[in-house]
C-alpha positions as CSV (number, residue, x, y, z in Angstrom):
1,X,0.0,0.0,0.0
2,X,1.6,3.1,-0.7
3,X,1.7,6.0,1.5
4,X,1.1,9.4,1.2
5,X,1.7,12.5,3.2
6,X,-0.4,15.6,2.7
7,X,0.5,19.1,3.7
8,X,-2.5,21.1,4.5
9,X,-5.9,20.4,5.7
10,X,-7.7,22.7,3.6
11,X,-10.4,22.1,1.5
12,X,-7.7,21.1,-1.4
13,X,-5.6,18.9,1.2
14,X,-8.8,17.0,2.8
15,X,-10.1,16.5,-0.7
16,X,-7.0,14.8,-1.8
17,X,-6.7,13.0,1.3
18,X,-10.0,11.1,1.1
19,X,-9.7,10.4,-2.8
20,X,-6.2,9.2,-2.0
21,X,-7.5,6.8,0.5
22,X,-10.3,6.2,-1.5
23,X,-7.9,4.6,-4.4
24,X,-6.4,2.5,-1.7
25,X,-3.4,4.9,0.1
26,X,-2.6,5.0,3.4
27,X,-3.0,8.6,4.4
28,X,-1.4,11.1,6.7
29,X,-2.6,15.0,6.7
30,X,-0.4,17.3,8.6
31,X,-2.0,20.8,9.2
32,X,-0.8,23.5,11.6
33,X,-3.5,24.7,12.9
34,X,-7.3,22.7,12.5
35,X,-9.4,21.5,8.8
36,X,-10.5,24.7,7.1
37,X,-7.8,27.3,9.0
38,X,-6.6,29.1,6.4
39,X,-8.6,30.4,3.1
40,X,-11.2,27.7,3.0
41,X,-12.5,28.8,5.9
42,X,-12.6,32.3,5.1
43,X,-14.0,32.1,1.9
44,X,-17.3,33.0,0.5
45,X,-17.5,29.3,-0.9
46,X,-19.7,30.3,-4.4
47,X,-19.2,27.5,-7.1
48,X,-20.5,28.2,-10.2
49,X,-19.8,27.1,-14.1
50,X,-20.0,30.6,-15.3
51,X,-16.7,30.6,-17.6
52,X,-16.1,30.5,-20.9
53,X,-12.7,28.3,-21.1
54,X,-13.0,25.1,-21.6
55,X,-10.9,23.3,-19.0
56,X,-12.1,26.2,-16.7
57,X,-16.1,24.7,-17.1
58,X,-14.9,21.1,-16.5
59,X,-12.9,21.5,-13.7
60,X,-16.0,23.1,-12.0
61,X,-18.7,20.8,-13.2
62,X,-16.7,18.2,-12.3
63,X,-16.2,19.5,-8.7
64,X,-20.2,20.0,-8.6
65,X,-20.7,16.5,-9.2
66,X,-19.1,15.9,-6.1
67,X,-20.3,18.6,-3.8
68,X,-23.9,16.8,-5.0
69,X,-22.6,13.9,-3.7
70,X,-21.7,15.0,-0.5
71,X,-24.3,16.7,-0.1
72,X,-27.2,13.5,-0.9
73,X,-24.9,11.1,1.1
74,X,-23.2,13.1,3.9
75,X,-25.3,16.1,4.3
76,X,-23.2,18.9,3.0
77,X,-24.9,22.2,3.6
78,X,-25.4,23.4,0.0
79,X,-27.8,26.6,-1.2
80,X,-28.7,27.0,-4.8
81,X,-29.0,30.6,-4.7
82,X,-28.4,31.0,-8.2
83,X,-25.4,32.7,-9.9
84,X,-25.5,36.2,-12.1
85,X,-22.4,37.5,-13.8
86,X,-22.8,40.7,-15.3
87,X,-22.0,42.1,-18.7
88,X,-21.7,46.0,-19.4
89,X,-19.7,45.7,-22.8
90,X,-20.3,43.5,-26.4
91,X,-16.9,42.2,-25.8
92,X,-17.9,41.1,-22.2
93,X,-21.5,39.7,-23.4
94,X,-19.6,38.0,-26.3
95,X,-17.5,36.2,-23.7
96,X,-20.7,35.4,-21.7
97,X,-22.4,33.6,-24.5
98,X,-19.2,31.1,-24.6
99,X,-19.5,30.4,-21.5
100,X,-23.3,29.3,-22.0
101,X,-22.0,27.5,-25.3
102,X,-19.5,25.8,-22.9
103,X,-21.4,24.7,-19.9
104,X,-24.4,23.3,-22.0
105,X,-21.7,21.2,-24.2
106,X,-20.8,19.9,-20.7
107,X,-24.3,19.2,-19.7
108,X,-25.0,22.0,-17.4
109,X,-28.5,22.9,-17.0
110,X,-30.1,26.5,-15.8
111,X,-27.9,28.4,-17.9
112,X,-29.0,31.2,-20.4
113,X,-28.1,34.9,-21.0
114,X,-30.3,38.0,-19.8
115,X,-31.3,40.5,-21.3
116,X,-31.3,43.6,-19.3
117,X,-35.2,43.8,-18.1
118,X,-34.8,40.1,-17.6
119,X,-31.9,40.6,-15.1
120,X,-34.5,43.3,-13.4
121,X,-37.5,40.9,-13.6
122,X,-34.7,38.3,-11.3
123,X,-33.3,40.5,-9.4
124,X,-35.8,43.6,-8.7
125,X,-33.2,46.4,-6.9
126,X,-30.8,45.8,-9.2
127,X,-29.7,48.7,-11.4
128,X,-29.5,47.8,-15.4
129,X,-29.2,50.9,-17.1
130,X,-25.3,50.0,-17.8
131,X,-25.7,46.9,-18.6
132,X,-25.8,45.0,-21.7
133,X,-26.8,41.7,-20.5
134,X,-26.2,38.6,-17.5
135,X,-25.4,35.4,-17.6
136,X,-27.8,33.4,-14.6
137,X,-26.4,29.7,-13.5
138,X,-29.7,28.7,-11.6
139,X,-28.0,25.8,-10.0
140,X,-25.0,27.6,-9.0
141,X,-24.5,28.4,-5.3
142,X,-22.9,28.4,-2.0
143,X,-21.7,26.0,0.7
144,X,-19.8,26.3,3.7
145,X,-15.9,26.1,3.8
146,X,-15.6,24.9,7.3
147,X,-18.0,22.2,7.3
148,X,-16.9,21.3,3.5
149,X,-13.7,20.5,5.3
150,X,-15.3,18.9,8.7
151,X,-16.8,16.2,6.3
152,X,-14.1,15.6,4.8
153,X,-12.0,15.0,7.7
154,X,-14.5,12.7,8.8
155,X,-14.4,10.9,6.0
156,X,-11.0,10.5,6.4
157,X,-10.8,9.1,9.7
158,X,-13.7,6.6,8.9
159,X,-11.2,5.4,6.0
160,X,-8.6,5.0,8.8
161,X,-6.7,7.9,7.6
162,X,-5.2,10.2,10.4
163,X,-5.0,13.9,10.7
164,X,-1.9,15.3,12.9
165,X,-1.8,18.7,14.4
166,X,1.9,19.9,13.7
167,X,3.7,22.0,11.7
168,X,6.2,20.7,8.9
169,X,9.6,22.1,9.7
170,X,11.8,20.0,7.8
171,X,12.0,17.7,5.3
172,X,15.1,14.8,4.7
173,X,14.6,12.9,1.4
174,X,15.7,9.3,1.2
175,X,14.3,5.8,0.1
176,X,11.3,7.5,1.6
177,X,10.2,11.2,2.2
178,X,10.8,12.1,6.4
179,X,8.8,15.0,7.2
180,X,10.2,16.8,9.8
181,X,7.3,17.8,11.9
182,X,7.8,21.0,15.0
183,X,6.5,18.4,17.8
184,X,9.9,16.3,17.5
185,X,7.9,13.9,15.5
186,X,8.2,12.8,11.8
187,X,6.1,11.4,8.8
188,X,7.8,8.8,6.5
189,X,5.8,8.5,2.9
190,X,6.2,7.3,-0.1
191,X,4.6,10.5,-2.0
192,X,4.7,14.1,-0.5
193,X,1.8,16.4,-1.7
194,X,2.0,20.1,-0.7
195,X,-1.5,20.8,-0.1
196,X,-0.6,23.9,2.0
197,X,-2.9,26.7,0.3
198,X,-0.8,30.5,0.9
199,X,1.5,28.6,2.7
200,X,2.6,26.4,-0.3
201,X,5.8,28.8,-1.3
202,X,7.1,27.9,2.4
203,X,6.2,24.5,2.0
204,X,7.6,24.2,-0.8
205,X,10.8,25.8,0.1
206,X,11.6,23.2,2.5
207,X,11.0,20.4,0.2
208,X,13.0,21.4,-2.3
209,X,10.2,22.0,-4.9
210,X,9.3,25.9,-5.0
211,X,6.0,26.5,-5.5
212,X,5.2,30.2,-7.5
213,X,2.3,31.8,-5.5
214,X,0.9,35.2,-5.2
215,X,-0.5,35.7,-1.7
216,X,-3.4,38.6,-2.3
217,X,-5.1,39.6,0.5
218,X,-9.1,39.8,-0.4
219,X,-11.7,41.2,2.1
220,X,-15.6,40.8,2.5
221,X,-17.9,42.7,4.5
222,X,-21.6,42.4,5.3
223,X,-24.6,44.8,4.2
224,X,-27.5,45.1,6.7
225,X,-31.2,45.3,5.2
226,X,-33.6,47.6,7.2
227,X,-36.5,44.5,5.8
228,X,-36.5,41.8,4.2
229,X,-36.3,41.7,0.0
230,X,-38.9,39.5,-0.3
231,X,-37.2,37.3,-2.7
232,X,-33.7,35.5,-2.4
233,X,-30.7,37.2,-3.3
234,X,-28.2,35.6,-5.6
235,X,-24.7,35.2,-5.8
236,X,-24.4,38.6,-8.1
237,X,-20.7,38.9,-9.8
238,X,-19.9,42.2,-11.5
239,X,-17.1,41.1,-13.3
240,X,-16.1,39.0,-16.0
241,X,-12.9,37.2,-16.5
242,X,-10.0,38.7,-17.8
243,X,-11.0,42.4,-17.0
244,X,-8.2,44.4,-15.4
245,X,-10.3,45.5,-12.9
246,X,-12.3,44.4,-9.6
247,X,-15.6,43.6,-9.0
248,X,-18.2,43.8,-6.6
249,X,-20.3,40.8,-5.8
250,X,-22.8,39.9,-3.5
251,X,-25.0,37.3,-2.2
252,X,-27.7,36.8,1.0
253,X,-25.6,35.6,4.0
254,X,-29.6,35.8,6.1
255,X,-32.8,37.2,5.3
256,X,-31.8,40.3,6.2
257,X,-28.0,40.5,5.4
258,X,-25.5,40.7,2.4
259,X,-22.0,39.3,2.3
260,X,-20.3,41.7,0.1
261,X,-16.7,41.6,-1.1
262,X,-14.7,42.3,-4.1
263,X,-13.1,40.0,-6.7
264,X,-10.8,39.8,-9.7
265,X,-9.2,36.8,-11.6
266,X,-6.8,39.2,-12.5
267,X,-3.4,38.3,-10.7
268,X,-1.9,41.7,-9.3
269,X,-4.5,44.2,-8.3
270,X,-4.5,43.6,-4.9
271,X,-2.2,43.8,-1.8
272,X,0.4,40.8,-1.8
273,X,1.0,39.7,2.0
274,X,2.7,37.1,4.3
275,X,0.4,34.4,5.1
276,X,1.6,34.9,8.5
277,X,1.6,38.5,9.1
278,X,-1.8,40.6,7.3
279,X,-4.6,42.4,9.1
280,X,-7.0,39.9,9.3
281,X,-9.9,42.7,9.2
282,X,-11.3,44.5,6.8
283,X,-10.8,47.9,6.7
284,X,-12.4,51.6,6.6
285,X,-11.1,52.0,2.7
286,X,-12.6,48.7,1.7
287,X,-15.9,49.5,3.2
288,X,-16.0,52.7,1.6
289,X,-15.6,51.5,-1.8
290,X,-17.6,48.5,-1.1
291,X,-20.2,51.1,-0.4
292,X,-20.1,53.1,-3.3
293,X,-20.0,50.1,-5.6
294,X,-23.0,48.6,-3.9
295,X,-24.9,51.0,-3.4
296,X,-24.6,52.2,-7.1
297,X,-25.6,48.4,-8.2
298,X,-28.5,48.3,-5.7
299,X,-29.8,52.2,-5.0
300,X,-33.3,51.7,-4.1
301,X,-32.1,49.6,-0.9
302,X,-31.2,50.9,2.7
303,X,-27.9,49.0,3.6
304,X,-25.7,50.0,6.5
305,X,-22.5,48.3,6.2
306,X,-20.4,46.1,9.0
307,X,-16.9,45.5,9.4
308,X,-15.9,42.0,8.2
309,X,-12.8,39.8,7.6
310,X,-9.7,39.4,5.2
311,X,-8.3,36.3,4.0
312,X,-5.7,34.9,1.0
313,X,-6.3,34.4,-2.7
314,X,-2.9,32.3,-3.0
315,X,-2.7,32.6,-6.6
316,X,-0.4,31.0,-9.4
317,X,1.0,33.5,-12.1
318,X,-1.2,32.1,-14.1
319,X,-4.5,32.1,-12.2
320,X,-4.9,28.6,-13.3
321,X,-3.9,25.9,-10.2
322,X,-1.4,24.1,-9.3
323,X,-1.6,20.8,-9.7
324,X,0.5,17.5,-10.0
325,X,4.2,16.4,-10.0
326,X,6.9,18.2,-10.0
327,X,9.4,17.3,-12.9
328,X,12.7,17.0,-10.7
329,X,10.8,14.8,-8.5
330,X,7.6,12.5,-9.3
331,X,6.7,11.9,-6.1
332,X,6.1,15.4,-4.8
333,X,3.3,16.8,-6.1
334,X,1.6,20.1,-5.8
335,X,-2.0,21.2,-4.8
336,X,-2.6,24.8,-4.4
337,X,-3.0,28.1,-6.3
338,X,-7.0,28.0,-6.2
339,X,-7.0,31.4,-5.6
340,X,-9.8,32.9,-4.9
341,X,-12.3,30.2,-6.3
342,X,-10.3,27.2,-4.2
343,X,-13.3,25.7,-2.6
344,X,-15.0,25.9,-5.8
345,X,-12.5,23.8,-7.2
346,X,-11.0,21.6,-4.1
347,X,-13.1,18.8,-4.9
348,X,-11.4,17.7,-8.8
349,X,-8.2,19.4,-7.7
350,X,-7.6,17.1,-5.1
351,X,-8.6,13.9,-7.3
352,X,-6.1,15.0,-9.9
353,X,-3.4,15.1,-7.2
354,X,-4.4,11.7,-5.7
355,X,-4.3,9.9,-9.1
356,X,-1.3,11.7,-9.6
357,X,0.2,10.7,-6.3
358,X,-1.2,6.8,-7.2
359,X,-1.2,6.1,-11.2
360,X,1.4,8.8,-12.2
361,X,-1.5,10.4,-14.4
362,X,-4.6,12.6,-14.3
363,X,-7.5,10.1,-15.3
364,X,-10.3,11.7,-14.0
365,X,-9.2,14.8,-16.7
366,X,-6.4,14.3,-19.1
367,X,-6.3,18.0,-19.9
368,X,-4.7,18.6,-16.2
369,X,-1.9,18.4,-17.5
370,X,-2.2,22.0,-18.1
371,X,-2.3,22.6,-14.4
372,X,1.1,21.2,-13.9
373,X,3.9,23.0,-11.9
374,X,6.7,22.9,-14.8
375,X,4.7,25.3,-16.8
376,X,6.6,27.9,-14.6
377,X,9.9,26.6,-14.6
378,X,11.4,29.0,-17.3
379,X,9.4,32.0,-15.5
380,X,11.4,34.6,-13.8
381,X,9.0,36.1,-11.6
382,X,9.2,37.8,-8.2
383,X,6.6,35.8,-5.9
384,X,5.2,36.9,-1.9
């Protein structure tokens, strides 16, 4: 039975720990800190289909087959809120009507483009004046990063898989990889994956395998309604890819409360931090351009905004993730660089760095071989 170490009990290294012992591994996850410590559980946890690239679609309607699965077997909290991404030019709409070409070759149901008085007919406050049309994912939605991971871990341990609260200090490679762990302790496996989410460039520094991240801090906030809407809120996104720009998005956190933050795929716009040293709050110039933004996307509604939190996009130069073996090394593999859409995408990342880990190829999708981490190894690129 081989046996395989994971760094990180994110969503990314929980997922790849119980599809690992799932294809018959004996599994080890060492985490710092407790499942869902770091990004996961600070994320907004939206999945949606919404892009137009195709390895972008199925990676995500792959990872919804197996939030549905989790959900109908182990109760994963899931909402179908619905998903909205907004258009305001012919070159953004243009992109938006690939993406629907893309998700219905793939299967995906719910998906058409709005006009603009259909977007107000969905979603009654919403301003469409400046807007050319929407793209609405009905069966998009949210779940909840820190239970996403609880389930996981539990699934784990029912696989007789073990979860070890310690930090990875060291690492002395041999017939067998010796993680050297900050309780005096060490983890001897046949396959290292660095699972370790903003902290994969430290990680990866003390295996020997450097890992090119771009630690953005991101921040969210909440909206208080004076009443309730009436209708459900969904997950509204206005931004599409490739913009050099953020947006602001939005989606009901309770009947009477927004979660609002900002978001770009767009690797660069915003603050690059230490995973160990950022201000963990959100602060008074977010909320005031949070403000503006909202309030110009939803004028008719009285919101008074509340401080909120800060977490990581770890991103790869590339936005893309990283995932798989490194070329130096076959039997250290890479899982990270989700970004900010990591929980979205945790589910197939960690399956392609389990069969990885196990068969030495991607079967689940043969196009991850895009995702590998030699496509940065002629980069010369300053990372955080």
């Amino acid at each position: 039975m081989k046996s395989i170490a994971i760094i990180g009990a994110g969503a990314a290294g929980l997922s790849t720990a119980v599809s690992a012992s799932e294809l018959g591994a004996e599994v080890t996850v060492v985490e710092q800190a407790y499942p869902g410590a770091g990004s996961t559980g600070l994320s907004a946890g939206v999945f949606t289909t919404s892009y137009a690239d195709p390895l972008d679609v199925e990676l995500r309607v792959l990872s919804a087959f197996v939030l549905d699965r989790l959900a109908a077997e182990h109760g994963l909290p899931v909402t179908r809120n619905g998903f909205l991404r907004l258009a305001h030019t012919s070159v953004e709409w243009s992109l938006l009507r690939r993406a629907v070409i893309e998700q219905q070759r793939r299967g995906v149901t719910g998906v058409s483009l709005l006009t603009a008085s259909e977007l107000k007919e969905l979603v009654p406050d919403l301003r469409t004046d400046d807007l050319v049309a929407g793209l609405w994912c009905a069966n998009d939605g949210y779940t909840d990063g820190h239970v996403l991971c609880s389930v996981w871990a539990d699934l784990l341990r029912e696989r007789g898989g073990r979860i070890i609260k310690a930090e990875v200090v060291g690492h002395e490679p041999a017939d067998k990889h010796r993680l050297v762990l900050s309780t005096g302790n060490t983890v001897n496996a046949d396959v290292v994956v660095n699972a370790a989410g903003a902290w994969a460039s430290k990680v990866g520094d003390i295996l020997g395998h450097p890992v090119p991240l771009i630690n953005e801090r991101h921040q969210v906030c909440f909206a208080h309604l004076s009443c309730s809407l009436g209708y459900t809120m969904p997950t509204v996104m206005d931004y599409t890819q490739g913009a050099q720009r953020v947006g602001v998005y939005f989606r009901h956190e309770s009947e009477v409360t927004l979660l609002v933050g900002l978001h770009s795929n767009y690797v660069g716009i915003q603050e690059q931090v230490d995973p160990d040293d950022f201000a963990r709050n959100s602060d008074v110039e977010f909320i005031e351009r949070v403000a503006g933004e909202l309030l110009s996307r939803l004028p008719n509604l009285d919101l008074r905004l509340q401080e909120g939190y800060a977490g990581i996009y770890p991103y790869s130069p590339d936005w893309l993730p990283i995932v798989g073996p490194f070329q130096a090394d076959s039997s250290v593999i890479a899982c990270t660089g989700g970004g900010g859409v990591g929980v979205n995408l945790s589910p197939i990342m960690g399956r392609i760095a389990a069969e990885w880990a196990l068969f030495a190829a991607p079967k689940a999708l043969t196009a991850a071989t895009r995702l590998l981490p030699g496509r940065f190894a002629q980069r010369e690129t300053s990372y955080v």
